[in-house]
C-alpha positions in Angstrom: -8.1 -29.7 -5.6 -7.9 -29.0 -2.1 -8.9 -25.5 -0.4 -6.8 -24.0 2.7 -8.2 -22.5 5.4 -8.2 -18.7 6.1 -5.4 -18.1 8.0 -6.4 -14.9 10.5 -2.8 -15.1 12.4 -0.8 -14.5 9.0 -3.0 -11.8 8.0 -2.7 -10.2 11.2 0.8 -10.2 10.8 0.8 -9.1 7.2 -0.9 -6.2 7.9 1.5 -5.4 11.4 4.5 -5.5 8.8 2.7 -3.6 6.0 1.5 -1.1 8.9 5.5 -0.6 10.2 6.3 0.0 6.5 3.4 3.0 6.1 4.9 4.4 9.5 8.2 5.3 7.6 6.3 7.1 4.9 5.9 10.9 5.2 3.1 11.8 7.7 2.1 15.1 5.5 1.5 13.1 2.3 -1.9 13.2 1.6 -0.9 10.4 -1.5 -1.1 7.5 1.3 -3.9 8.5 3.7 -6.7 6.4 1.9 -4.1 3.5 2.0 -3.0 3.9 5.9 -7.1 4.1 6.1 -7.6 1.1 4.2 -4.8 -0.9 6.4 -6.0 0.6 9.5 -10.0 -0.5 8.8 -8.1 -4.0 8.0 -6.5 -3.8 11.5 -9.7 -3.5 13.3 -11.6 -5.9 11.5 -8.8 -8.9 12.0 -9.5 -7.9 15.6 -12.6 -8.6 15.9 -13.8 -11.5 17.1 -16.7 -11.9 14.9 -14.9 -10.7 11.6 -16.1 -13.4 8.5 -13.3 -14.8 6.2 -15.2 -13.2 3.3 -15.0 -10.3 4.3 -11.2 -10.3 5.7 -11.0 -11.2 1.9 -12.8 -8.5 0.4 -10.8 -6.1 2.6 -7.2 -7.6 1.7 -8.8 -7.1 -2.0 -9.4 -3.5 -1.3 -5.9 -3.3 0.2 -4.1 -5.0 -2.6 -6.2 -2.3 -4.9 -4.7 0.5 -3.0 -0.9 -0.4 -3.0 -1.4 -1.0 -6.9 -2.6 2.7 -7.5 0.0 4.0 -5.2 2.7 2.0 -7.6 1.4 2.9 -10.7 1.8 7.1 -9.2 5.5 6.1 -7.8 6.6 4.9 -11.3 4.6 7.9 -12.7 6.5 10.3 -9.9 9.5 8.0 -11.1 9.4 9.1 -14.6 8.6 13.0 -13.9 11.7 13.1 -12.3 13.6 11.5 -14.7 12.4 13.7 -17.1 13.1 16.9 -14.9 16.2 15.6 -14.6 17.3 15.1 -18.0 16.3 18.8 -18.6 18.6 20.0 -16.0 21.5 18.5 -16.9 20.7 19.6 -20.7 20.7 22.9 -19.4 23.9 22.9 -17.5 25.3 21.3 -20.8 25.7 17.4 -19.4 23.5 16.0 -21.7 
């Protein structure tokens, strides 16, 4: 089995692109401020010089944690609408 070495240069430019993406998100929604944070405290530590590989790791974790939950609410969101939906166009007699 053979290991492969952290690399810093990818994640750096993981977290650029997943940083661009956040940017085109609403500013006002509060529902992606812990994960800008999270990406943002990612950003600073892959600058650092004397940032470990662990803990990039643990961070990336933390990161991966956060786009999960903000998934699970969009499909949530998803369905709401849906639903919402539905009901209106019962109403107006499309259903």
């Amino acid at each position: 089995m053979s290991t492969s070495e952290f690399d810093v240069g990818r994640a750096k430019r993981l977290v650029e692109e997943i940083s661009e993406n956040l940017a085109t998100l609403p500013k006002d929604s509060a529902k992606y401020a812990d994960l800008r944070a999270e990406v943002e405290d990612l950003r600073v530590m892959l600058a650092s010089a004397d940032a470990h590989p662990a803990e990039i790791g643990d961070k990336m974790k933390s990161v991966h944690g956060f786009f999960d939950q903000a998934a699970t609410e969009l499909r949530a969101d998803g369905i709401r609408a849906g639903i919402f939906l539905k009901e209106i166009g019962r109403m107006l007699g499309l259903d």
